[in-house]
C-alpha positions as a printed Julia matrix, in Angstrom:
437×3 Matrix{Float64}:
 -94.79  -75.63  -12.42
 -95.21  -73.19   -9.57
 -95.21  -69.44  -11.45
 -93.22  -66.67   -9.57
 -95.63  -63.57   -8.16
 -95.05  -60.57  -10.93
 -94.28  -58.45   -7.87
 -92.13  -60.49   -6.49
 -89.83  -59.59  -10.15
 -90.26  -56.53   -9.94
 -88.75  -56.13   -6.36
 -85.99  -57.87   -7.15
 -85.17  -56.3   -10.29
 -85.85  -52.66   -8.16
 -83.43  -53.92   -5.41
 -80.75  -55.17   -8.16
 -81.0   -51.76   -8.94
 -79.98  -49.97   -6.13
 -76.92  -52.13   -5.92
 -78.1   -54.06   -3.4
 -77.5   -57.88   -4.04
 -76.35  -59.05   -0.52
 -73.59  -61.51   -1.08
 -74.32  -62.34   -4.6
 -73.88  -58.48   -6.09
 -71.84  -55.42   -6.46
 -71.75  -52.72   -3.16
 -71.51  -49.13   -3.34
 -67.51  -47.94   -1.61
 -67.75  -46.92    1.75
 -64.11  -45.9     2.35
 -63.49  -42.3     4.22
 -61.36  -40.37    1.77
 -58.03  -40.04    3.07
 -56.53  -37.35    5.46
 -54.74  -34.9     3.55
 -51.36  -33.13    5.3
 -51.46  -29.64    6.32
 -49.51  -27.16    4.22
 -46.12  -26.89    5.15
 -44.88  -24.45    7.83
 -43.32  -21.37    6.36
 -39.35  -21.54    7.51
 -37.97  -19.87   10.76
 -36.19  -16.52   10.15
 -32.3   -16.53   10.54
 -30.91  -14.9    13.29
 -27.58  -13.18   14.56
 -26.6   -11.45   11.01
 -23.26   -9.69   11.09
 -21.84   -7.23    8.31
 -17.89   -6.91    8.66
 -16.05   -4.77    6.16
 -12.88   -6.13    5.15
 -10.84   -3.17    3.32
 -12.54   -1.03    1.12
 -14.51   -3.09   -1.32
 -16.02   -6.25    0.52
 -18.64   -6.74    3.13
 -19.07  -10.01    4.72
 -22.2   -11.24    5.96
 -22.92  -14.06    8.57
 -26.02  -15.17   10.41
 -27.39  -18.6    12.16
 -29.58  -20.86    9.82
 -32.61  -21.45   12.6
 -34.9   -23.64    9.76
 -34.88  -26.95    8.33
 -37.08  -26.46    5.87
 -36.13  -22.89    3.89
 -35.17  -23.73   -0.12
 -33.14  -20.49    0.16
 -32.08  -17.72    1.77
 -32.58  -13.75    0.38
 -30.14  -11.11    1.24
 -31.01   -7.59    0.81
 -29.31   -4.66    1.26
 -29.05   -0.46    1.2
 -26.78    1.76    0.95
 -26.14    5.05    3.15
 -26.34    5.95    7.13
 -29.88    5.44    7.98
 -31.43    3.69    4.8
 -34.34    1.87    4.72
 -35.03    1.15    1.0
 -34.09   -2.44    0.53
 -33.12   -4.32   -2.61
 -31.92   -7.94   -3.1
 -28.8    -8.35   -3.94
 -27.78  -10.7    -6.78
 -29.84  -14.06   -6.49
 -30.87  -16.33   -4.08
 -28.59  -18.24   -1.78
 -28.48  -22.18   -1.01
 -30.71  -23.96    1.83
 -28.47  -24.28    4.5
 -26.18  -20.88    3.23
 -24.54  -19.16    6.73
 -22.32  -16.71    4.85
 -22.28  -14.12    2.43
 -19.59  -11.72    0.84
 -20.59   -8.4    -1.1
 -17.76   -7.54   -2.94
 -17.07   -4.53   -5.49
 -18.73   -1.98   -3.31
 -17.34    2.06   -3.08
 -15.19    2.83   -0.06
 -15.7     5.26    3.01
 -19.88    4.38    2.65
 -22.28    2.89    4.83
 -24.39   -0.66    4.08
 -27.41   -2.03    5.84
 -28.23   -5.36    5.22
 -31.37   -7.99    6.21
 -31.3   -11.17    5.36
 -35.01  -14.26    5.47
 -35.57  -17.7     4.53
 -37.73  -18.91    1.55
 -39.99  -22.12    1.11
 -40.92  -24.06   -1.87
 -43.41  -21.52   -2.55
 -43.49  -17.89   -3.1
 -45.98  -17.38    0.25
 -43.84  -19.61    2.41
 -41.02  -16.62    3.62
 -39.7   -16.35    7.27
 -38.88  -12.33    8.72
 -36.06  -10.39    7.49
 -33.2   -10.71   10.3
 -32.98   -7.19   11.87
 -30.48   -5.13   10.3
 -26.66   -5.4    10.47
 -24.88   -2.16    8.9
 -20.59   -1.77    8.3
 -19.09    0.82    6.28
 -16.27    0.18    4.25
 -13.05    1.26    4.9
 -10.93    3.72    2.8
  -8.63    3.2    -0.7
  -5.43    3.1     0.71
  -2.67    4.53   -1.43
   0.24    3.79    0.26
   3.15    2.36   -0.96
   7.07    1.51   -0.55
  10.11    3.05   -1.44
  13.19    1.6    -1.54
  17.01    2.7    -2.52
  20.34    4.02   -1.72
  23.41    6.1    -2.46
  27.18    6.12   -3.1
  27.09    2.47   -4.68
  29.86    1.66   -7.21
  32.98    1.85   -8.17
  35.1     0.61  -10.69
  36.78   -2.15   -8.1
  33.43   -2.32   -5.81
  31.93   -5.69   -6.7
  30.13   -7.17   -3.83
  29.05   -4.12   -1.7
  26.51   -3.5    -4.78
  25.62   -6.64   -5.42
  24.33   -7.05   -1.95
  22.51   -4.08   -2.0
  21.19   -5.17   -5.57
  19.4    -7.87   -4.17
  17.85   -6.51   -1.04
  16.6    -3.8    -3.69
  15.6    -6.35   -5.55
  13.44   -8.88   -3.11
  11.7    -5.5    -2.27
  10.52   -4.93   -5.31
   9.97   -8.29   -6.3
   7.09   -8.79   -3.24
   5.53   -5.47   -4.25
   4.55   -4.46   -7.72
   3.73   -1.34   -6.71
   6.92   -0.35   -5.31
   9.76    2.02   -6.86
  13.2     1.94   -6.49
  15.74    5.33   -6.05
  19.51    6.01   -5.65
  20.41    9.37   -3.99
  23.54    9.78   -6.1
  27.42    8.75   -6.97
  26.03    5.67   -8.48
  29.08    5.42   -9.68
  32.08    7.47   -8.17
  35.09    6.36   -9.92
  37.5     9.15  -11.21
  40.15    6.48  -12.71
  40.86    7.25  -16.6
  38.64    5.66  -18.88
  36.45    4.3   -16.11
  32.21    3.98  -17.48
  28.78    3.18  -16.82
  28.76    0.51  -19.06
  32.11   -0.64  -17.34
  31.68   -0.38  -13.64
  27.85    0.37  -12.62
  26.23   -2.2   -15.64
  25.29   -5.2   -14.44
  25.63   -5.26  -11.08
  21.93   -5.39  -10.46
  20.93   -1.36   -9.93
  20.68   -0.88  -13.88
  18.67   -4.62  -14.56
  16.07   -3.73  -17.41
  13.59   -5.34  -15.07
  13.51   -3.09  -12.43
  15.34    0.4   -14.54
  11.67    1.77  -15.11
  10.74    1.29  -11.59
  14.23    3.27  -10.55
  14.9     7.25  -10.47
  18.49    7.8   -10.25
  19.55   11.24   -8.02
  23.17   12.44   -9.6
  26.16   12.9    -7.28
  29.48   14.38   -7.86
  31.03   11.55   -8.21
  29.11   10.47  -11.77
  30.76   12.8   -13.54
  34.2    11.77  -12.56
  37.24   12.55  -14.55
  36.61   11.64  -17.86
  32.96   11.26  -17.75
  30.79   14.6   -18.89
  27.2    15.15  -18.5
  26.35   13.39  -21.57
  27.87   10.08  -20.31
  25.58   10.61  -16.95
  22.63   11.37  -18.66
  23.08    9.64  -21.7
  23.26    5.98  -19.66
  20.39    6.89  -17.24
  17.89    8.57  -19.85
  14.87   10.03  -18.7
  15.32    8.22  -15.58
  17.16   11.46  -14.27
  14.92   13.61  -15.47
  15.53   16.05  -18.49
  18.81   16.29  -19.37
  21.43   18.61  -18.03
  18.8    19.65  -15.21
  18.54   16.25  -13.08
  15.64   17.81  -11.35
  12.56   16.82  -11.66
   9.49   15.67   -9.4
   6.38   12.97   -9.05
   3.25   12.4    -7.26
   2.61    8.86   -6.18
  -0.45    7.99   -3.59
  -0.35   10.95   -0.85
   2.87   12.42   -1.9
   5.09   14.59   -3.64
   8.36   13.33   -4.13
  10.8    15.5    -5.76
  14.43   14.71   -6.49
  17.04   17.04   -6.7
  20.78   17.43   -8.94
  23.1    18.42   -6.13
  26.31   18.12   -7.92
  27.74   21.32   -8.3
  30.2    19.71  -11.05
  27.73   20.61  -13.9
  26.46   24.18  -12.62
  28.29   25.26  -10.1
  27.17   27.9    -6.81
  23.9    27.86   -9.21
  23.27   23.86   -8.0
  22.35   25.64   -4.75
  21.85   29.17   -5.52
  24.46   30.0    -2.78
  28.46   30.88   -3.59
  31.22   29.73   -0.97
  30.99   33.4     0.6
  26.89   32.79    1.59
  26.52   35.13   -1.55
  22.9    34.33   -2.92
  23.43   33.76   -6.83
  21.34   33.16   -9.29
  19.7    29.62   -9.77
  17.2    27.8   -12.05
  16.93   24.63   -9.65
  16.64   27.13   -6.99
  13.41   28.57   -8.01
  12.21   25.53   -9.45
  12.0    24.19   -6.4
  10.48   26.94   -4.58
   7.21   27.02   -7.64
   7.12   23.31   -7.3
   6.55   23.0    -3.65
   4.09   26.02   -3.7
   1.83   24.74   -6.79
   1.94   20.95   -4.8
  -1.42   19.46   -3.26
  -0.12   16.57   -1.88
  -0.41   16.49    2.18
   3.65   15.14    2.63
   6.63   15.86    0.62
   9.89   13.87    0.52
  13.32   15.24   -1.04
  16.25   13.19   -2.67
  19.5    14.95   -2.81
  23.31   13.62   -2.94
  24.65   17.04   -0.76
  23.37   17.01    2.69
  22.14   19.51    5.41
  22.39   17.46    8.45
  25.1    15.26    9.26
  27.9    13.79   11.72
  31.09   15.56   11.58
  34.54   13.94   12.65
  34.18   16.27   15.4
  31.12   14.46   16.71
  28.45   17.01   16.38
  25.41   17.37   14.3
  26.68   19.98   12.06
  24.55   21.57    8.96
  26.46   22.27    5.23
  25.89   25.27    4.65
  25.52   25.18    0.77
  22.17   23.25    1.46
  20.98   27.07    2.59
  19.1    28.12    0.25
  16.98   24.77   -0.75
  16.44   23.8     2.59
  14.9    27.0     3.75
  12.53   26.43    0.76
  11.93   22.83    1.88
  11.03   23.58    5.79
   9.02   26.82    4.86
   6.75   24.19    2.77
   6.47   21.53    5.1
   8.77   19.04    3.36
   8.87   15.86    5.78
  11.96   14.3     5.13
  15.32   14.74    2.57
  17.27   11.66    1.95
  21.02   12.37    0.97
  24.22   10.13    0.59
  27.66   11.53    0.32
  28.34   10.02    3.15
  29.48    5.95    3.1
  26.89    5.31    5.94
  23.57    5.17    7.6
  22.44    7.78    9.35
  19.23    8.78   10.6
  18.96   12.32   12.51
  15.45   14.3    14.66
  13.85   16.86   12.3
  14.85   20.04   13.01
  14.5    23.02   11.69
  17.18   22.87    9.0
  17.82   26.83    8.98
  19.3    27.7    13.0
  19.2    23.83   13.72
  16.81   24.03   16.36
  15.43   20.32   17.25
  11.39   20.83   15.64
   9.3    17.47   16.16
   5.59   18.91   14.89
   7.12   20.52   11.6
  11.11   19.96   10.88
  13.19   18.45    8.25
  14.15   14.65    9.29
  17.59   13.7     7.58
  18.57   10.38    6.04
  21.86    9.85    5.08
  21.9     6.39    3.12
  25.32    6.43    1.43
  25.42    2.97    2.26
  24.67    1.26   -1.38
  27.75   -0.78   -1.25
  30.96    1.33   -2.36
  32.99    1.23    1.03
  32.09    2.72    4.4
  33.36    5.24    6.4
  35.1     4.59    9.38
  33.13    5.01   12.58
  33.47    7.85   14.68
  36.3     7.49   18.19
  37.23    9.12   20.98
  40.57   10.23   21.79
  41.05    6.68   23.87
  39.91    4.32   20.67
  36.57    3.69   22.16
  33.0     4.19   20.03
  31.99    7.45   20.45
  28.12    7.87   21.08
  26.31    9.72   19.19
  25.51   13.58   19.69
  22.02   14.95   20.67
  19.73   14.71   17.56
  20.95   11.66   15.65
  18.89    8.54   16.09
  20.88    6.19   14.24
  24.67    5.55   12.58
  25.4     2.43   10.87
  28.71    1.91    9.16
  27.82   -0.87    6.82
  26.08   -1.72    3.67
  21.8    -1.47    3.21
  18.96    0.31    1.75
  16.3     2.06    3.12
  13.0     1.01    2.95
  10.21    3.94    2.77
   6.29    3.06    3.82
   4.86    5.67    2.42
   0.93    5.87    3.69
  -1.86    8.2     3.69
  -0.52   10.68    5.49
   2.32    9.05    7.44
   5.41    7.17    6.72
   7.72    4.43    8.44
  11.44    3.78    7.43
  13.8     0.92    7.86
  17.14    0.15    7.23
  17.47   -3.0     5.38
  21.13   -4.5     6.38
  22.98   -6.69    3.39
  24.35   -8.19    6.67
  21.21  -11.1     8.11
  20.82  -10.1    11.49
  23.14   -7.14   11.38
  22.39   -3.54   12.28
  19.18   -1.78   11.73
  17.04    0.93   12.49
  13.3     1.33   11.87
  10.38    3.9    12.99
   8.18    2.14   15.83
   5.38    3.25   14.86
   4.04    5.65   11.45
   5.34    9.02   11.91
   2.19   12.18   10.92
   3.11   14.3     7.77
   3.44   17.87    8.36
């Protein structure tokens, strides 16, 4: 038997070794590892950002998505003209987000806002947007008034019902708003005639809306058998204190102050002013004058049955002279506007100044006469032929027919429209927001 060379073993065994068998043996892997990706690209920064303000407590936000690979968006924002020291504001926003609103800010102040894209990780962040600033607008306090005068009486039925419900659809859309009558709420002198029996229940004393009304007094709501105690005992506090009737409120931009014009309960001391133009002595007289001086409100609105302006069967703007006194308090402190009834129509009439008459646009009294709350109407006003007779210099408007008026009462302005019980019928509205004093 032919013996194998010792070193031929051992270079076989060295060889076996090493991993190298040829066919017959294990190899050592000569694979290339494999490529790896490169880190992903941080996103592109959004462009195009817009702030709007809507009102006085929001700020939208939009801007153009310009990645497809952001995880989120960041918005961050400062507050002031000029600011540059950023903060984010709540959390971060959606892939894909376009839109943002900022809500429950302060009004009349400036934002600046910047908005970037985020990746999966905290390196991978586009550029902040260049900045987009709005400032928000102002708290508006404006709100609407809405009422009438000479409604009831004991036989008027449908006149106040009418007027009821244009009172109340106004204050149904508007929680805010409040209601007023300017007097003879009800003016019924027949014996034995009440509140409880003629005015209740036909819509201008409902529960729902009585603490939303103030009710002005009038001659008539005394009537024959009905004393001060009736008047104020129906109406409450809702006529201010008792056996006064004056009283007065501030509500948004304005002082509104409402007046006890029938001289029934006090006489020439209702106006301070006897039948002779003799001054006399009177509480509501000088209450008026302190109130108006110690108010801070910018504009000032009166209620008051009795009149200064109005249309006399003659057919001329004519001025009632008991109204002296009072109204020379009113224009000396810029009152804006009185709103009377007495009477049974619509009337609206160019402020003036209420003492010589003299037509004053910048700083007069403006009249309303709204005596149209549904207890008749007067008869319009004819020449000698039968015809219409127009209306003299310095009235506006004259509607003989049933309606409220409707008061916008804004920051510093107001607008007025006559709301008709008739759809489609006569009206008369401001075309634009007339300036307080």
């Amino acid at each position: 038997m032919k013996a194998t060379p010792r070193f031929m073993i051992r270079a076989t065994l060295a060889l076996t070794a090493a991993g190298v068998v040829g066919f017959f043996g294990a190899c050592k892997d000569s694979t290339p590892p494999p490529v790896q990706p490169p880190p992903p690209s941080a996103p592109a920064a959004p462009s195009g950002l817009t702030a709007t303000a809507v009102g006085a407590t929001t700020i939208n936000l939009a801007w153009t998505d310009n990645s497809t690979n952001e995880t989120g968006f960041r918005v961050d924002r400062c507050t002031g003209a000029g600011c540059t020291n950023f903060a984010q504001v709540g959390s971060n926003l959606a892939a894909n987000t376009v839109a943002f609103s900022d809500v429950g800010l302060t009004a009349s102040t400036a934002y600046s806002y910047r908005v970037r894209a985020f990746g999966a990780a905290a390196a991978d962040t586009s550029a902040f947007t260049p900045k987009a600033e709005a400032t928000t607008g102002v708290v508006s306090t404006a709100f609407t008034m809405v009422g009438a005068g000479e409604i009831s009486t004991c036989n008027s039925d449908a006149g106040p019902r009418a007027t009821a419900a244009l009172l109340k659809g106004v204050l149904d859309a508007d929680p805010e708003a409040i209601a007023f009558t300017v007097g003879n709420n009800l003016a019924d002198t027949a014996a034995g005639s009440t509140f409880q029996g003629c005015f209740a229940g036909k819509g201008w004393d409902d529960a729902a809306y009585k603490a939303r009304t103030w009710y002005a007094i009038g001659n008539g709501d005394f009537g024959k058998d009905r004393g001060p105690d009736a008047v104020y005992g129906f109406f409450g506090d809702r006529t201010g204190p008792a056996h006064k009737g004056w009283f007065s409120f501030d509500k948004g931009s304005w002082h509104i102050v409402v007046l006890n014009t029938s001289d029934w309960e006090h006489g020439a001391a209702t106006y301070g002013i006897d039948a002779q133009l003799n001054t006399v002595p009177s509480e509501q007289r000088d209450w008026l004058a302190n109130d108006l001086q110690a108010n801070t409100k910018p504009c000032v609105a009166v209620i008051s049955w009795e009149r200064r302006i109005y249309r006399s069967g003659n057919n001329t703007v004519s001025r009632n002279s008991n109204m002296i006194p009072m109204t020379t308090i009113m224009y000396a402190n810029g009152v804006d506007f009185m709103i009377s009834a007495k009477d049974k129509t619509y009337e609206t009439f160019t402020p003036v100044n209420p003492v010589n008459g003299a037509i004053d646009q910048a700083g007069g009294l403006r009249q309303f006469i709204v005596g149209s709350g549904g207890r008749t109407n007067d008869a319009p006003i004819k020449n000698s032929d039968g015809t219409l007779a127009a209306m003299p210099a310095g009235q506006e408007a004259d509607i003989r027919g049933w309606g409220v008026l409707k008061l916008t009462l804004g920051d510093g302005n107001y607008s007025y429209e006559f709301l008709n019980t008739v759809p489609g019928g006569p009206t008369n509205k401001s075309v634009a927001p007339v300036p307080c004093h």
